[in-house]
N, C-alpha and C positions, 0 to 999 in steps of 0.2 A: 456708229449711229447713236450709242447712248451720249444722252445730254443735248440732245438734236432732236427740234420736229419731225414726223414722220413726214416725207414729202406725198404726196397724193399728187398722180395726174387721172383728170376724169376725162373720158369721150362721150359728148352727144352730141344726136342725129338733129335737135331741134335749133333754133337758132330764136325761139320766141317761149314765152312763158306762160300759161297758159292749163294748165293742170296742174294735180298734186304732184307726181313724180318729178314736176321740176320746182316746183314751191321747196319740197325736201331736200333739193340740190342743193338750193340758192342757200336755206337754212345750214345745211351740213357746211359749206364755201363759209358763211358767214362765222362759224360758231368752230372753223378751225383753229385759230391763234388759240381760243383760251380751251383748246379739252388739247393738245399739243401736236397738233398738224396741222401742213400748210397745203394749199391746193393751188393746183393748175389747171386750164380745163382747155380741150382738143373738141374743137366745134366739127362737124362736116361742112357746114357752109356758116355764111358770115347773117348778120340779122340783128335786130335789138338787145338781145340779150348780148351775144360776146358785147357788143361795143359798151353793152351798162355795164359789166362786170372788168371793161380793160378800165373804166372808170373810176372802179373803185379800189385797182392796182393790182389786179387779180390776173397774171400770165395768162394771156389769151394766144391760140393759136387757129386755124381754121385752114382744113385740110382739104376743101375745094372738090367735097365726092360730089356725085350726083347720085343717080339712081343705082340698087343695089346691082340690077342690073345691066348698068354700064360698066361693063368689065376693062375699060383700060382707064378711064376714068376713077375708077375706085383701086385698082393698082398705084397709081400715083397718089392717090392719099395716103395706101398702106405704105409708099415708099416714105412722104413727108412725114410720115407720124413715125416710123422707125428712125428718120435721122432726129426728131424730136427728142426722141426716147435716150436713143445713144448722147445726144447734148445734153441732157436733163438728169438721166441716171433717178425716177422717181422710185420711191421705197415700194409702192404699189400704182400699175394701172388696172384702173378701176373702168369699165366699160358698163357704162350706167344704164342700159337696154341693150338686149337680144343683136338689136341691129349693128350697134357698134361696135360689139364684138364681134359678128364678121371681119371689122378692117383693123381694129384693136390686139387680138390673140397674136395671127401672123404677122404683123407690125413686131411684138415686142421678140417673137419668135428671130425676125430677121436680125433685131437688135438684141440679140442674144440674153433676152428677158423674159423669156417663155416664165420661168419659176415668179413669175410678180405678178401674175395677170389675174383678175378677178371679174364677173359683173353679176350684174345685179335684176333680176328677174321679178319686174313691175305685176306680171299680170299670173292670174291663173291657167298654167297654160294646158293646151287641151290637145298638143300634139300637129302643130302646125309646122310647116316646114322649118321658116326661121328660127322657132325655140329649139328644133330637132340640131338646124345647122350650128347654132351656138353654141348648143351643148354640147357637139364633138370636135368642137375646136380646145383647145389647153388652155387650161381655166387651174387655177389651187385651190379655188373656192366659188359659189355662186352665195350671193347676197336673196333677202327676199325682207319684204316689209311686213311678213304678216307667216305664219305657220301654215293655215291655208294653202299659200303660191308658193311655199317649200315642199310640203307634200306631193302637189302634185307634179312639181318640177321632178323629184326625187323618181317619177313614172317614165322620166325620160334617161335614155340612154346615152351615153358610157356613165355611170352614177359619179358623181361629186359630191365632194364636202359642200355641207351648205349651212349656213346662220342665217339669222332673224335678224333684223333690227325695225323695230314698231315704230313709224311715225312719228312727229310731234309736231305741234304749232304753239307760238306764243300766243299770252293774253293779249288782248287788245289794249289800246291806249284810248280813254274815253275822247270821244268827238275826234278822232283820227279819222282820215280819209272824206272823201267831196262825198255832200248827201247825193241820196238816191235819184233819181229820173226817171219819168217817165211812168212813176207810180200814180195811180187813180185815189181818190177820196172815196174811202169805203161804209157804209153804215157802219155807225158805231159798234162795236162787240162783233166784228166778222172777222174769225180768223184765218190768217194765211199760209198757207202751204207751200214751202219752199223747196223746190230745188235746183242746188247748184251744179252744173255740168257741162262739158261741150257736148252738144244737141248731136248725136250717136241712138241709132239701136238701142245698143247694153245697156245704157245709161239709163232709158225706161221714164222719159218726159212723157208718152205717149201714156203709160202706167198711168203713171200719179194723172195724170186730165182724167183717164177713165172713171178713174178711184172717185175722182172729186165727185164728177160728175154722178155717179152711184150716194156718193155722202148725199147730194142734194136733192136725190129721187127721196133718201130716208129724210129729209127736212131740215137738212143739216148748212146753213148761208155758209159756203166755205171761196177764198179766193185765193187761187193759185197764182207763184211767182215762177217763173222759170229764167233764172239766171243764168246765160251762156248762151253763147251763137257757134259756126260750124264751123269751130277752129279746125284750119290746114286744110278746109273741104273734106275733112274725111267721109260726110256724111250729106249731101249737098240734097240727094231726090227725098231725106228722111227730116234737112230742117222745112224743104218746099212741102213737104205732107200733116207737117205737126197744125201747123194753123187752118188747114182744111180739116183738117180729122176736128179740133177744138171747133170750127163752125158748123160739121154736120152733127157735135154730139149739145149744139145750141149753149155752148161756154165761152163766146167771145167775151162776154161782159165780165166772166170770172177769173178769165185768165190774160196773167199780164206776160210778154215774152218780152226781156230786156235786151238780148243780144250779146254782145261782146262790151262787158267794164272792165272799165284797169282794175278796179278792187270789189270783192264780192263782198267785204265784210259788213258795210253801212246797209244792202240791202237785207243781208243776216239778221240783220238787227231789226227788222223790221217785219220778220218772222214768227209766228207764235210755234211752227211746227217744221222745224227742217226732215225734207225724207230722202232717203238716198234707194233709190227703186233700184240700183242697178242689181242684177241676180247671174252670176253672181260676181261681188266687188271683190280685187283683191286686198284693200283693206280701208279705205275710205274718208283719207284725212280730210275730208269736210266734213265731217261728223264731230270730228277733234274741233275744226273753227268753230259750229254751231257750239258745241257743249262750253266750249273757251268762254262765250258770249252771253250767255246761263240761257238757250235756245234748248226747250226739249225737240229728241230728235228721234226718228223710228226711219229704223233699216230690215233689209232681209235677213232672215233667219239662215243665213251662209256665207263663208267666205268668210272675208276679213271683218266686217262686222262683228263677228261674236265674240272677238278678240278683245273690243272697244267696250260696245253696249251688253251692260247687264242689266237683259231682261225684267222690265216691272221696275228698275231700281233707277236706272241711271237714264235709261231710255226703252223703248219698244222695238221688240225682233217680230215681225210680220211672219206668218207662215210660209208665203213667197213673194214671190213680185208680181204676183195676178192682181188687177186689180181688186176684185173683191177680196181677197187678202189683203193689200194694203187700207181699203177702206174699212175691213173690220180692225186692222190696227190699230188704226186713226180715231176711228167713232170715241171711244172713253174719252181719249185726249181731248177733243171737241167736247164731249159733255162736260167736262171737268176742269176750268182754270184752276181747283187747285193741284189736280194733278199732276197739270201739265206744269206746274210751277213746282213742285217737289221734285216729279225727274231735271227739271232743269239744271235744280239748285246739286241736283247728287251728281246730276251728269260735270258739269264745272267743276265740283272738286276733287273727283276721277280726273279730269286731264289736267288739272292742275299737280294733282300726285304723281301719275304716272305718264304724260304721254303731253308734256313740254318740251321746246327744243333745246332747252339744255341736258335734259334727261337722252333724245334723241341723241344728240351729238356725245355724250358719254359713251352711251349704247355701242354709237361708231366706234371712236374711238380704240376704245376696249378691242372692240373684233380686228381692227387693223393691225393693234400693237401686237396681237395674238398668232395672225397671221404673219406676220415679217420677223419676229421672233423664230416662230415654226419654221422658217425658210431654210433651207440646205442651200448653201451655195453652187454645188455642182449644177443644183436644178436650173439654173439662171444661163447656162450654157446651150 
């Protein structure tokens, strides 16, 4: 292996792009050649993403599951993904969420790779079946993006080795990406409240309206953005209630709901105050894009937040995700343009120091080289 890339094969369940957890993918895929790994990636089904990434010369494969609970249907994946395995011979399979591990562990199991298998634990998890099921399947290690969704992962049984590796995003390239849509002409000096997300519960859209709506009972002209529509339908009766709920709390005029864009960043930019309500995140690399863009930002005081934002310096930790919590967050920053332009300017070069995707892909790196090193070959029988 020495003087050799480390090969990496990845499985995911999505086949579209569309959150952080696969922004970081795309990033880690992108930023293999130069930190000294190459990547492969094992789709469940086929979509825009594999076919961008067969594009840009990246082994694509797509294992045809369906539903977790179509059991012979998801047997024939674990079968194709094990003759993958056995053709490929990767230094590590890396099963990038909970779910792909299901078909990923016993895959390399069959292909006599049990001792390579690793995945990586997006969420904080609170003891749901699937985090239960993954983590008794044969794993050398569990991934997490944040200390937070390690801890509580480490609450799950049989225990495993587990590492960190923290997020990152590049800087932006000035006047990159198509301007905004679908934005209103605001009175001058009104600032906007942003947030990026697909329109879910957790995510806490519903929050930040309240919030505003509370800033404007205190006197406060604020216009909220909400960037993201209900990618995959995860949440279909919560995006059909958000605009009802915005018209009985009398905020149509304030708030603007953009839907689903290809690129969040141009509307970031147009931001005075990005807030990430979710309670709790498990680490929240849009917080990283806003700081990237010198956008001050204020999140909940839990989870992967407190990992990013330091409090009063870099940005605002809210008490919680209630809305009158976030709207006492917020109130300084509204009174304050120069405030909010001093967290801006600190928050930027915090992610500029630490939580860039070359820093990220180091990060990687490192832990892979650590693990395949650490490997017994017996284990791989």
């Amino acid at each position: 292996m020495s003087g050799r890339p480390l090969r990496l094969l990845f499985t995911l369940p999505w086949a579209t792009r569309s959150g952080g957890a696969e922004e970081m993918l795309q990033a880690l895929i992108e930023g293999g050649p130069g930190h000294g790994y190459e990547s492969e990636v094992a789709f469940l089904q086929d979509g825009p993403w594999p076919q961008a990434l067969r594009a840009e010369g990246v082994p694509v494969y797509v294992l045809g599951a369906g539903r977790v609970r179509e059991l012979h249907t998801g047997a024939r994946a674990v079968l194709r993904l094990a003759r993958v395995l056995r053709r490929r011979r990767p230094d590590v399979l890396l099963n990038w969420v909970g779910k792909t591990q299901l078909y990923g562990s016993p895959a390399a199991v069959l292909a006599g790779m049990g001792g390579r298998v690793v995945w990586w634990q997006h969420a904080i998890p609170t003891g749901h079946w699937l985090d239960r099921c993954a983590t008794a399947l044969p794993a050398v290690a569990i991934g997490c993006t944040s200390h937070a969704a390690a801890e509580a992962q480490r609450g799950i049984r049989p225990a495993r080795p587990m590492f960190v590796v923290a997020a990152g995003t590049r800087a932006p390239t000035p006047g990159e990406g198509a301007p905004p849509v679908g934005l209103p002409d605001l009175p001058a000096g009104t600032p906007v409240l942003g947030l990026v997300a697909r329109l879910q519960p957790w995510k806490g859209q519903d929050r930040l309206v309240r919030a505003a709506a509370l800033l404007r009972e205190r006197g406060q002209a604020v216009h909220v953005l909400l960037v993201g529509g209900d990618s995959w339908e995860l949440a279909p009766a919560y995006a059909q209630a958000l605009p009802r709920l915005i018209a009985e709390l009398g905020m149509r005029e304030h708030v603007t709901m953009t839907g689903e864009v290809p690129d969040a960043g141009p509307y970031i930019d147009r931001m005075d105050i990005l807030v990430n309500a979710s309670d709790p995140e498990p680490f929240g690399i849009v917080l990283l894009e806003g700081m990237a863009r010198g956008v001050a930002v204020v999140a909940v005081d839990n989870g992967g937040p407190r990992e990013i934002v330091q409090n009063g310096v870099t940005g605002v930790l809210a008490r919680s995700g209630e809305p009158a919590a976030l709207a006492d967050a917020l109130e300084p920053l509204l009174a304050s343009p120069e405030l909010r332009a001093r967290l801006a300017a600190a928050g930027r070069e915090r992610q500029r120091a630490e939580f860039t995707e070359g820093a990220m892909c180091g990060r990687f790196a490192e832990q892979m080289r650590r693990l395949v090193a650490a490997r017994r070959p017996a284990r791989d029988g």
